[in-house]
C-alpha positions in Angstrom: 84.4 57.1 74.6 84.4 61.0 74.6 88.1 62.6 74.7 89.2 66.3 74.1 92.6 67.6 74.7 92.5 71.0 74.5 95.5 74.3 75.3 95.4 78.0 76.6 97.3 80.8 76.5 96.0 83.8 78.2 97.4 86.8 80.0 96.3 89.3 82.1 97.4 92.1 84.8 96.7 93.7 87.7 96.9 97.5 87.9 99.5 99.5 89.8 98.8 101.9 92.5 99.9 104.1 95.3 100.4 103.9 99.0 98.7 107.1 100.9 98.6 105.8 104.1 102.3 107.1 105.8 102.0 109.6 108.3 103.4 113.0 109.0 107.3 113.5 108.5 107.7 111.5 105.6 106.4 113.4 102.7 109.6 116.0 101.9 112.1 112.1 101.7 113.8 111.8 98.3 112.7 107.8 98.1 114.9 105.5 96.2 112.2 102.9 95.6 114.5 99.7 94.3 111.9 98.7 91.7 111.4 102.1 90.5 113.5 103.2 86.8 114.5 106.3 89.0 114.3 107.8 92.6 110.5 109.6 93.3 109.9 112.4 95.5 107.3 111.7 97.8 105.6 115.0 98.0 103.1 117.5 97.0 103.3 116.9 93.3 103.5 112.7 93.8 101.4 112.6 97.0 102.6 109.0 97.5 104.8 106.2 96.8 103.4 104.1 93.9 104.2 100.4 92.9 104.0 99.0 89.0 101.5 96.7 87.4 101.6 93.2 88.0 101.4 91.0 85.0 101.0 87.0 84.6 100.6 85.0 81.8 99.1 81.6 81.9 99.6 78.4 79.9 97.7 75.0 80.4 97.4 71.7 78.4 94.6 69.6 79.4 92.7 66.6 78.6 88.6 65.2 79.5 88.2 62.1 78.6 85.1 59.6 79.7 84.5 55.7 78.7 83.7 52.7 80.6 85.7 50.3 81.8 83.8 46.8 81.9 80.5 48.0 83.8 82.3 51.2 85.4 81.5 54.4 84.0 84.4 57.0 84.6 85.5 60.5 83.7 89.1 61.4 83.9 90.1 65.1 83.6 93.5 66.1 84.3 95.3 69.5 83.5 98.9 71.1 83.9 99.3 74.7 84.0 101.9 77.4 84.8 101.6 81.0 85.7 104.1 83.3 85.2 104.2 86.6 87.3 106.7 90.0 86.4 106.5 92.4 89.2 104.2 90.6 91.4 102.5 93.0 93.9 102.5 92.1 97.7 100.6 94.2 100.4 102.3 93.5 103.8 101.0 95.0 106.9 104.2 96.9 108.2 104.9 99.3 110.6 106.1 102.8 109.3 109.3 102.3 110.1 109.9 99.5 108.2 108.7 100.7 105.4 111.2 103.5 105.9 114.1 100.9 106.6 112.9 99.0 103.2 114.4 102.4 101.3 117.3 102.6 103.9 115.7 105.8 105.2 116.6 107.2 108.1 113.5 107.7 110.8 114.5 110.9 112.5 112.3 113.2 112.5 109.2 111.1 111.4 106.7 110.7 113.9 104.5 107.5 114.1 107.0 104.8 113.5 104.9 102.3 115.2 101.9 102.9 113.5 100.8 100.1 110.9 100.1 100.7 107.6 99.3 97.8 104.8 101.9 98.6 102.3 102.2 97.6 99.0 105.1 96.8 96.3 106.7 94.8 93.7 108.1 92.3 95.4 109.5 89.5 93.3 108.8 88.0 89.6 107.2 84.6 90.5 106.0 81.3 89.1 103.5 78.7 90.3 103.2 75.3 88.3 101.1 72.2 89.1 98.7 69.6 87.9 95.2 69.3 88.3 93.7 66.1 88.4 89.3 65.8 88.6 87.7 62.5 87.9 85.0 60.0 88.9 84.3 56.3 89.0 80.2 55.0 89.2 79.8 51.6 90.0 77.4 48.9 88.7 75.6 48.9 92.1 75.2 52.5 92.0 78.0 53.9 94.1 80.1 57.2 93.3 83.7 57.9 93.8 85.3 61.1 92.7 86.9 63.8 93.5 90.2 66.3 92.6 93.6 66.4 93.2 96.0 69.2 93.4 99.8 69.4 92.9 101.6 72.9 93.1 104.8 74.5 93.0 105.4 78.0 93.2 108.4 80.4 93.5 109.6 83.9 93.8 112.3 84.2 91.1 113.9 86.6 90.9 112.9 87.7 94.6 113.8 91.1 96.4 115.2 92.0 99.4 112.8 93.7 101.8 111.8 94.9 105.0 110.7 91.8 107.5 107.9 93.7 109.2 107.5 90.8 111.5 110.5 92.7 113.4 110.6 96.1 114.9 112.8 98.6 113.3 114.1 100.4 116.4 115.8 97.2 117.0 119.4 97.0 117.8 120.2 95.2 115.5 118.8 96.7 111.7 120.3 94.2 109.6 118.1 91.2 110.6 115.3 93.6 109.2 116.2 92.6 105.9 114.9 89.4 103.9 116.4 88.2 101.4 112.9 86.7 99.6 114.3 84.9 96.4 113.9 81.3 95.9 110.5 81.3 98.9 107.5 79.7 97.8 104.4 81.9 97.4 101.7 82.1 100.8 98.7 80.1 100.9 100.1 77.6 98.4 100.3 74.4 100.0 101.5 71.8 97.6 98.9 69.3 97.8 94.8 69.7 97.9 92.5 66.6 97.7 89.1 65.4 98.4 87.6 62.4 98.2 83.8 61.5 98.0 81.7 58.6 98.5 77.9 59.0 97.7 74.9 56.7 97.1 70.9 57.3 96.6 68.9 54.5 97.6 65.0 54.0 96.7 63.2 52.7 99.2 59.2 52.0 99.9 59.0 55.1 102.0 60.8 57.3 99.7 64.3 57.9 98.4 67.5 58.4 100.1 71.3 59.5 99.4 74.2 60.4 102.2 77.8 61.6 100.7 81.0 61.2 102.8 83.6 63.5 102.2 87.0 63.6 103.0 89.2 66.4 102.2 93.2 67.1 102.7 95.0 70.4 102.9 99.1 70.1 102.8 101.4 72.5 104.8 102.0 75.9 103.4 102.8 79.0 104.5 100.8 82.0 105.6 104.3 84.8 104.7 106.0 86.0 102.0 108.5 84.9 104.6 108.0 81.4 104.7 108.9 81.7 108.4 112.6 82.5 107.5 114.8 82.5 110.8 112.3 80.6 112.7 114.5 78.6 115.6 117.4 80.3 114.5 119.9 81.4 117.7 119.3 85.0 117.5 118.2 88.1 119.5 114.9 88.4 117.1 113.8 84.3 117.4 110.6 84.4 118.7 107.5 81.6 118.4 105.1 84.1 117.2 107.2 84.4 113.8 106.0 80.9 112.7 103.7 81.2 109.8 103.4 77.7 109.3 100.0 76.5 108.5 99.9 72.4 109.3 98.7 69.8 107.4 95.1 68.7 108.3 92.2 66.4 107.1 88.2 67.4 107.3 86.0 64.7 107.1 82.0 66.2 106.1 78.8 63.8 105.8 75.7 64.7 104.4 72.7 62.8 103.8 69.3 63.7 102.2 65.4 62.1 102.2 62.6 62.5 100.4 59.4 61.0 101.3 57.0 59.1 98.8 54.0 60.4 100.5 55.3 63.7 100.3 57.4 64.0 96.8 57.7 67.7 97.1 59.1 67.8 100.4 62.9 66.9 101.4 64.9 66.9 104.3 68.6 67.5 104.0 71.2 67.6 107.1 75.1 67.6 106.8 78.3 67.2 110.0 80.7 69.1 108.9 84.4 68.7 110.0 83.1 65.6 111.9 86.2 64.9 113.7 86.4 68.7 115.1 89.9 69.5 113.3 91.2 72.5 114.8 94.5 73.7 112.5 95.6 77.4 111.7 94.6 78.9 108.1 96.4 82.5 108.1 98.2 84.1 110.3 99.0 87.9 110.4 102.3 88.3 111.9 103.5 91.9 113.3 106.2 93.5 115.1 103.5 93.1 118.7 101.6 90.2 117.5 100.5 86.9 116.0 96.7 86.6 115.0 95.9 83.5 113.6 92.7 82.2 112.0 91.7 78.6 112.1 89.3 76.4 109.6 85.6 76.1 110.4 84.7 74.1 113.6 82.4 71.4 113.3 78.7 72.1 112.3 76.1 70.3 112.4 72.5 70.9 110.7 68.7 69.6 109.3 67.0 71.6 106.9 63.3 71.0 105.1 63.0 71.9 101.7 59.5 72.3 100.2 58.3 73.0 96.7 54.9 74.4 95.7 
């Protein structure tokens, strides 16, 4: 039996920058930036509105172990870890104007409101925790089982209140452009990841040959800093395009391989991926005008021949 627990502490950042991207009109405004230690003039001398660096430290406590169990060799790995973010940095494409309604600016006089800029800022302090589970089981008879499991749980603690570009500014109603984003859980977190697989290599008079099955799980999550917030509520704003929900889904992949005695240099490899054609959203970028959204990989199919000399 091999076992080693092991622990790590590491930290790290990411560094701060500046926004150059707002149009004419805006570059005389006395800015207020709400994570800033004091209110910057967006002009000639500071040419544009900067956001801090984002920092994280990261702690996990881990253990690998292998040993058999009667004639069944296995490997168990499993991990928990937490990151912990100050002054995480979001970039959120936004229209100019609600950038300008993020500092309760007033938009007279600035031309371009509608245009739309990918802004960035400190949004929130944040935290994601999970466990991390990797292990593997071969059988007697030559099968393989293994494969990892992923818990998560993330949050924005202490979040900010900012602009909702989903909206658009020059709305009647000003206030629902505000989002209050404390206590939301991270995008493109969902809480559980897993995949399974199921392989075997077989040697047979013609040659040898192995297949794997695969079957993989992604949970819901969501694609906004939003987390779809006001989605189905009874107001003036509800609309379906404001659901950044990604679903749940399985993929299912096989793959198989062959190499022929009379030719031991020579293999042929082919592979169905997402065999059962799953079609389910993976991001979505969600405007004032629109909702683009991106889905997983249809399914493929494929033979190769390999060939060493």
């Amino acid at each position: 039996q091999d076992w080693k627990v092991y622990g790590v502490v590491s930290t790290g950042h990411k560094a701060g920058g500046f926004n150059d991207n707002l149009p004419a009109g805006t570059e005389n405004l006395d800015i207020d930036w709400s994570v800033a230690s004091s209110p910057v003039e967006f002009n000639a001398d500071t040419p544009a509105p900067t956001f801090d660096t984002e920092n994280v430290t990261y702690y996990e406590l881990g253990s690998k172990q292998q040993f058999d169990y009667g004639d069944i060799g296995v490997t168990l790995n499993a991990s928990a870890f937490y990151y912990d973010y100050n002054d995480m940095v979001v970039s959120s494409v936004m229209t100019v104007g609600s950038v300008l309604s993020t500092l309760n600016l007033s938009t007279d006089g600035v031309s371009n409101l509608g245009n739309m800029v990918t802004f960035s800022f400190n949004a929130a302090d944040a935290s994601i925790m999970g466990l991390h589970i990797d292990g593997g089981l071969v059988f007697a008879n030559g099968y393989n089982l293994d494969g990892p499991l992923v818990f998560l749980d993330s949050e924005l603690d202490p979040g900010r209140t900012i602009a909702d570009g989903r909206y658009n500014v020059n709305s009647s109603n000003e206030n629902n452009l505000q989002r209050d984003i404390d206590g939301h859980e991270l995008p493109r977190t969902p809480d559980i990841q897993a995949k399974v697989n199921l392989s075997k290599s077989h040697s047979l008079e013609q040659g040898v040959f192995d297949w794997i099955l695969s079957a993989g799980y992604k949970g819901e999550y969501y694609s906004t800093i939003f987390n779809s917030k006001l989605y189905g509520a009874t107001d003036s704003f509800t609309r379906e395009r404001l659901n950044g929900t990604m679903g749940d889904f399985w993929t299912i992949d096989v793959g198989f391989g062959f190499e022929p005695a009379a030719l031991p240099n020579v293999k042929v490899e082919g592979f169905i991926s997402n065999l059962t054609d799953e079609h389910e959203g993976s991001v979505a970028l969600i405007t004032q005008d629109s909702h683009t959204r991106f889905f997983n990989s249809p399914r493929n199919a494929g033979l190769r021949v390999r060939a060493k000399f």
